[in-house]
C-alpha positions as a Markdown table, in Angstrom:
| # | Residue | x | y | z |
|---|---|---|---|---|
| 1 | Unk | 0.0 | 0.0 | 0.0 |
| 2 | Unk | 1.1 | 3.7 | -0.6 |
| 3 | Unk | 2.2 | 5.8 | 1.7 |
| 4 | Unk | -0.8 | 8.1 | 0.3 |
| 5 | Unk | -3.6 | 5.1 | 1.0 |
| 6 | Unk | -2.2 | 4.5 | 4.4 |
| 7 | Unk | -3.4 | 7.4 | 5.0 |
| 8 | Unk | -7.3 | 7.1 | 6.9 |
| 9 | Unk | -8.6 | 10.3 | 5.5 |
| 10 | Unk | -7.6 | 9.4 | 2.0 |
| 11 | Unk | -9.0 | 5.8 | 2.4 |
| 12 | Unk | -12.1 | 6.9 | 3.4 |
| 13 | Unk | -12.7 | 9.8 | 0.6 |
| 14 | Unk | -11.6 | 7.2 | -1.7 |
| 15 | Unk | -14.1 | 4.7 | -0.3 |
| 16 | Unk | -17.2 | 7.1 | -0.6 |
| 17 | Unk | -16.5 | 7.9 | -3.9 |
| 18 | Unk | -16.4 | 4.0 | -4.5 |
| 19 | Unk | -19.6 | 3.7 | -2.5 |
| 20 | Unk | -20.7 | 6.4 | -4.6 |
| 21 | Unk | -20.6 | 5.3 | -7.5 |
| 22 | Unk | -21.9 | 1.5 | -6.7 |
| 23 | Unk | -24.9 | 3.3 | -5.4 |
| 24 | Unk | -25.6 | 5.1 | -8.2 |
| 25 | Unk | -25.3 | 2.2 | -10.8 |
| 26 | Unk | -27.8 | 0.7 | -9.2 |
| 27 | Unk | -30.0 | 3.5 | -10.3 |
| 28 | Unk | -28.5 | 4.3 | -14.1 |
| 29 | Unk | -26.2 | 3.0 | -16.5 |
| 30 | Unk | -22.3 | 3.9 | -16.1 |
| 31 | Unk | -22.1 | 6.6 | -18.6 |
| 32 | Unk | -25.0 | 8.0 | -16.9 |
| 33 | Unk | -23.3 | 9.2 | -13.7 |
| 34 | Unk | -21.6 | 12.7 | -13.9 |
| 35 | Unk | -18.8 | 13.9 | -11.5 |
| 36 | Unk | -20.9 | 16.1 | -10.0 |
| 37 | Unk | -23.5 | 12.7 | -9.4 |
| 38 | Unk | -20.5 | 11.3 | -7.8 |
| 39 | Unk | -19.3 | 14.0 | -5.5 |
| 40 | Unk | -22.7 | 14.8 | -4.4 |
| 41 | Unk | -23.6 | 11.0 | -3.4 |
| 42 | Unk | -20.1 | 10.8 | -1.5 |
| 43 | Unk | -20.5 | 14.5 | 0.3 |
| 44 | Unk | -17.4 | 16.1 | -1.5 |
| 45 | Unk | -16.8 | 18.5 | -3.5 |
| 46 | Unk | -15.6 | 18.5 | -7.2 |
| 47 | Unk | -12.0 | 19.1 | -6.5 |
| 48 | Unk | -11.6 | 16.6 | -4.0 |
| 49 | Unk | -12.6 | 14.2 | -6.3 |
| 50 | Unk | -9.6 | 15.1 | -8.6 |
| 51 | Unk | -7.3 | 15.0 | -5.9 |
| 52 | Unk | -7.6 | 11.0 | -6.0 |
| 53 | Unk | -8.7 | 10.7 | -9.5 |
| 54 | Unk | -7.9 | 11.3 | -12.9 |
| 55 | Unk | -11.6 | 10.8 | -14.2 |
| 56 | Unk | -14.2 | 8.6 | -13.9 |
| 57 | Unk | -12.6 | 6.1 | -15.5 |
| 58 | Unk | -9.5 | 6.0 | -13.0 |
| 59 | Unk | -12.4 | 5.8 | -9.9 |
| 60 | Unk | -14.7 | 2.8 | -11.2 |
| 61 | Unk | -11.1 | 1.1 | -12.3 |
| 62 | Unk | -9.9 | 1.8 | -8.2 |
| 63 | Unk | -12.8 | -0.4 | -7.5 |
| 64 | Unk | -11.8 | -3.8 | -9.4 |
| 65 | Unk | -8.2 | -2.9 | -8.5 |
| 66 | Unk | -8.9 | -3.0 | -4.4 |
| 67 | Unk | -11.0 | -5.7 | -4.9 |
| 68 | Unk | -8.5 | -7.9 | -6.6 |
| 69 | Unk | -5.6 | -6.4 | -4.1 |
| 70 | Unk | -7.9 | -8.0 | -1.8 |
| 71 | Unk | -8.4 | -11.0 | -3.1 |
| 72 | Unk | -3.7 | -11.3 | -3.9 |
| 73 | Unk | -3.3 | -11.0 | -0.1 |
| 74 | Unk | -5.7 | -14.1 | 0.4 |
| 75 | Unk | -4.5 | -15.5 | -2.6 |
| 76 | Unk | -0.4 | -15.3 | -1.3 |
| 77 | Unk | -1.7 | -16.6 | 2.5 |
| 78 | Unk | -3.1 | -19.8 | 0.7 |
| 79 | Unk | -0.4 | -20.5 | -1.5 |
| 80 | Unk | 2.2 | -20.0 | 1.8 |
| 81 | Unk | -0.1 | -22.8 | 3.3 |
| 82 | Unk | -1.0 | -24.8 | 0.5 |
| 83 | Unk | 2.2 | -24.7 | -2.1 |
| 84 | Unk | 1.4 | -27.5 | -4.2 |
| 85 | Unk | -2.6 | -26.1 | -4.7 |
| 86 | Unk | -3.5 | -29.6 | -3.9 |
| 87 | Unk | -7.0 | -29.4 | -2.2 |
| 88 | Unk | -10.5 | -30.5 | -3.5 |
| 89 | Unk | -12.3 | -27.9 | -1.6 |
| 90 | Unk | -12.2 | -24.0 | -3.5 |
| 91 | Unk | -10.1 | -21.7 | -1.2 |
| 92 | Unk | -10.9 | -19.3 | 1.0 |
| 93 | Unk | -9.6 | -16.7 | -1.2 |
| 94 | Unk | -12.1 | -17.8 | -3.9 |
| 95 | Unk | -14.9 | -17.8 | -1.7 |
| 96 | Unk | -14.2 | -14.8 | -0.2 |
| 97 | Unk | -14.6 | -13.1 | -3.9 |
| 98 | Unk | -18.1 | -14.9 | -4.8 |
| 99 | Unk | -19.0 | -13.3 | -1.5 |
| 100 | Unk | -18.2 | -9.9 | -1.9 |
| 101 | Unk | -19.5 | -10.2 | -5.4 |
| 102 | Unk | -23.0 | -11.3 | -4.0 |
| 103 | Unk | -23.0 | -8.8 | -1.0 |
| 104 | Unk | -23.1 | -6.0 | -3.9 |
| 105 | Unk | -25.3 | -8.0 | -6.5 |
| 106 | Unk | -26.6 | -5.0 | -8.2 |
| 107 | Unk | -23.7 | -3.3 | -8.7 |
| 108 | Unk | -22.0 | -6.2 | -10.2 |
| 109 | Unk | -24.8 | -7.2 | -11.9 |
| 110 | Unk | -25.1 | -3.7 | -13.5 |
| 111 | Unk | -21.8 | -3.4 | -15.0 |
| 112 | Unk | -20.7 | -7.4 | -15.4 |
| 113 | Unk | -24.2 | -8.0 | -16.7 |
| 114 | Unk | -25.9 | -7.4 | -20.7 |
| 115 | Unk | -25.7 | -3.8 | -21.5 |
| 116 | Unk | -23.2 | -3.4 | -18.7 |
| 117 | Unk | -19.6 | -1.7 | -18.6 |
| 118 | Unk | -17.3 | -2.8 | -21.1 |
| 119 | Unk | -14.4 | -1.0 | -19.3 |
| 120 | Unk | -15.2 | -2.0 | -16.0 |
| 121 | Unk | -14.9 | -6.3 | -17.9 |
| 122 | Unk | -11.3 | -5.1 | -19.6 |
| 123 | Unk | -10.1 | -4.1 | -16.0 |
| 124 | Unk | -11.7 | -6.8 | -14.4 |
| 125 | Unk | -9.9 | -9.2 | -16.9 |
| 126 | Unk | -6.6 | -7.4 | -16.6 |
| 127 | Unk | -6.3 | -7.0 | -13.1 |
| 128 | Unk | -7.5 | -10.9 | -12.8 |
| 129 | Unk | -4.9 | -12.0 | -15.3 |
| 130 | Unk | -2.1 | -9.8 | -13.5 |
| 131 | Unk | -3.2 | -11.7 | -10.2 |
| 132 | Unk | -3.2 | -15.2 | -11.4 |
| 133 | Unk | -0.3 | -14.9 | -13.7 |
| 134 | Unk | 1.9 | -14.3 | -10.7 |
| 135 | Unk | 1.0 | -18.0 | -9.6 |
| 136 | Unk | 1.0 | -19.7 | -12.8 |
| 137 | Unk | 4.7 | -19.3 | -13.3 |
| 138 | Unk | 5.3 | -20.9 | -10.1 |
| 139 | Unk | 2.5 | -24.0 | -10.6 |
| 140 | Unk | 3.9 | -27.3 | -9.6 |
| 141 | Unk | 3.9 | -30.1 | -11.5 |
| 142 | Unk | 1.1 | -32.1 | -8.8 |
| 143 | Unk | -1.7 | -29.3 | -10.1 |
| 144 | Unk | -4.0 | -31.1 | -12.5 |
| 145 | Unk | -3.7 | -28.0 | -14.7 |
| 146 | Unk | 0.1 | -28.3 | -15.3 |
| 147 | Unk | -0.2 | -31.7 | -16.7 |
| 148 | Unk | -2.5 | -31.1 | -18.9 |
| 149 | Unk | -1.3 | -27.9 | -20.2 |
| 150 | Unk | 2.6 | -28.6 | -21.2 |
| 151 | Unk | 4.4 | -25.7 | -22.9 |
| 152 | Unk | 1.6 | -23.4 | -23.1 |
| 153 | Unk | 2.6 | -19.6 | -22.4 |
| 154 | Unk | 1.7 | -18.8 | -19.2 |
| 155 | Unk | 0.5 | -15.3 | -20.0 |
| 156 | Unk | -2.5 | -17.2 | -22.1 |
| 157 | Unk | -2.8 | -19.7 | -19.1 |
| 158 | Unk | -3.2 | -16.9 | -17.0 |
| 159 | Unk | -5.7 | -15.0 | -19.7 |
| 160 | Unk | -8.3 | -17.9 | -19.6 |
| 161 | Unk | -8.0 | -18.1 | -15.8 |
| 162 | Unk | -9.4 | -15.0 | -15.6 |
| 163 | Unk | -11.6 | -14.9 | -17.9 |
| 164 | Unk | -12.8 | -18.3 | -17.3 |
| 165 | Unk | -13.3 | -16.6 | -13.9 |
| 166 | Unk | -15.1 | -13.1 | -14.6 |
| 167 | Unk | -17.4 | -15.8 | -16.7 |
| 168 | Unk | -18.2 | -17.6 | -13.6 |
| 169 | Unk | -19.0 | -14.8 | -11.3 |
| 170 | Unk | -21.4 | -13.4 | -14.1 |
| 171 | Unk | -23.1 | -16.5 | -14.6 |
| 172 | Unk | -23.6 | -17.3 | -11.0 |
| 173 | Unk | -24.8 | -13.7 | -10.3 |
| 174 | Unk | -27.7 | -14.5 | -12.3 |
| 175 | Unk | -28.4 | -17.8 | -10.2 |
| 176 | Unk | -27.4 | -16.4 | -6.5 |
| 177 | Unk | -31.0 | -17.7 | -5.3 |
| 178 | Unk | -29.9 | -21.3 | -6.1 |
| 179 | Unk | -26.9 | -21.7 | -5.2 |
| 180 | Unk | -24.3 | -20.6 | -2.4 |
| 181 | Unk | -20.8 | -18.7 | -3.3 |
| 182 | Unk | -19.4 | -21.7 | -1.6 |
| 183 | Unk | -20.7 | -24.3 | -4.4 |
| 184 | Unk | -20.5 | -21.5 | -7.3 |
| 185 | Unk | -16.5 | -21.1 | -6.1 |
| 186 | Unk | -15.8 | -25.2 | -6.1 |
| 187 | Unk | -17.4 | -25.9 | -9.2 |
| 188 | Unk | -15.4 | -22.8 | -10.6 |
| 189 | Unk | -12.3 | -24.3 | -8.8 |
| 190 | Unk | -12.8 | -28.1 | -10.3 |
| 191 | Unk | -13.4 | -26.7 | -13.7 |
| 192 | Unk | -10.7 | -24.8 | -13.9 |
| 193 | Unk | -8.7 | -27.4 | -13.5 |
| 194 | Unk | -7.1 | -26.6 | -9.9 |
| 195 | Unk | -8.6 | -29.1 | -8.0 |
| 196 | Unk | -7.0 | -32.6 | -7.8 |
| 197 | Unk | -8.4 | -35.5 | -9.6 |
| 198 | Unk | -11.1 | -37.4 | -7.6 |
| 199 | Unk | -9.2 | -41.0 | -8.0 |
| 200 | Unk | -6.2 | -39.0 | -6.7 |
| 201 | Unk | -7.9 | -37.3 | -3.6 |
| 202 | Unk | -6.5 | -39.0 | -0.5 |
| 203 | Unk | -3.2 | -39.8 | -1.7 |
């Protein structure tokens, strides 16, 4: 974190602008919401906003790049416990996202769904790739997805993982009243190809 984010005051102006925003896309489309919508729903005033962002663009992009920050710490405290990624059950990492993904359901659904944001997919994508392509270097050989993908580049490895990923979330924000983030995040896991084979599981 920078020394500017460690800072409370800018954290919190930075997080009601965010709130800001994923209120008022719950009310109109992205392109929709001015500036002066977003400073008036976060109680600041114009120039404040400039002070932590370039445009509008730079704000809705802070929002897929905290929650993916969030999601590399978990991400590295699972992979310090777990090297060899051998476990049937998703981690807690993954299930952490599906959840924040379904505690804010219409935002999400607004700009991941039809007619939604195509900038706020291309960051998604990118900061997902970023985050998983720091791992798939480093993939042993016991992953299930390792064996079965042999001299692949890992920068198009890491390119389907996420967007094999951003595909899941969308499709299980659309069925959140039939299933938990806990199965959405296994089945997303297993078809991925993290999770170990079944005839292998207890070996």
């Amino acid at each position: 974190m920078s020394k500017k984010l460690a800072d409370p005051r800018v954290r919190r102006t930075r997080l009601a602008l965010q709130n800001a925003m994923k209120m008022l896309m719950q009310e109109r489309a992205y392109e929709a919401v001015t500036i002066s919508d977003l400073t008036a729903q976060a109680g600041v005033n114009r120039a404040t906003f400039y002070q932590h962002f370039r445009d509008k663009e730079a704000m809705l992009a802070s929002i897929v790049e905290d929650l993916v920050a969030l999601m590399s710490v978990e991400a590295a405290q699972f992979v310090s416990e777990i090297p060899d990624f051998r476990t049937a059950l998703p981690p807690s990492f993954l299930v952490a996202l599906f959840i924040r993904v379904e505690q804010e359901g219409d935002f999400f659904r607004r700009v991941l769904g039809s007619g939604g944001s195509a900038f706020f997919r291309e960051q998604m994508i990118a900061y997902l790739e970023q985050m998983i392509g720091t791992y798939v270097t480093r993939l042993p050989a016991t992953v299930p997805l390792t064996r079965n993908t042999p001299g692949v580049p890992p920068t198009l490895t890491a390119r389907l993982l996420a967007s094999g990923l951003l595909g899941a979330m969308v499709w299980w924000l659309d069925h959140t009243q039939y299933f938990t983030a806990e199965e959405a995040a296994g089945w997303t896991w297993r078809l991925q190809g993290m999770a170990p084979y079944a005839r292998e599981e207890g070996h």
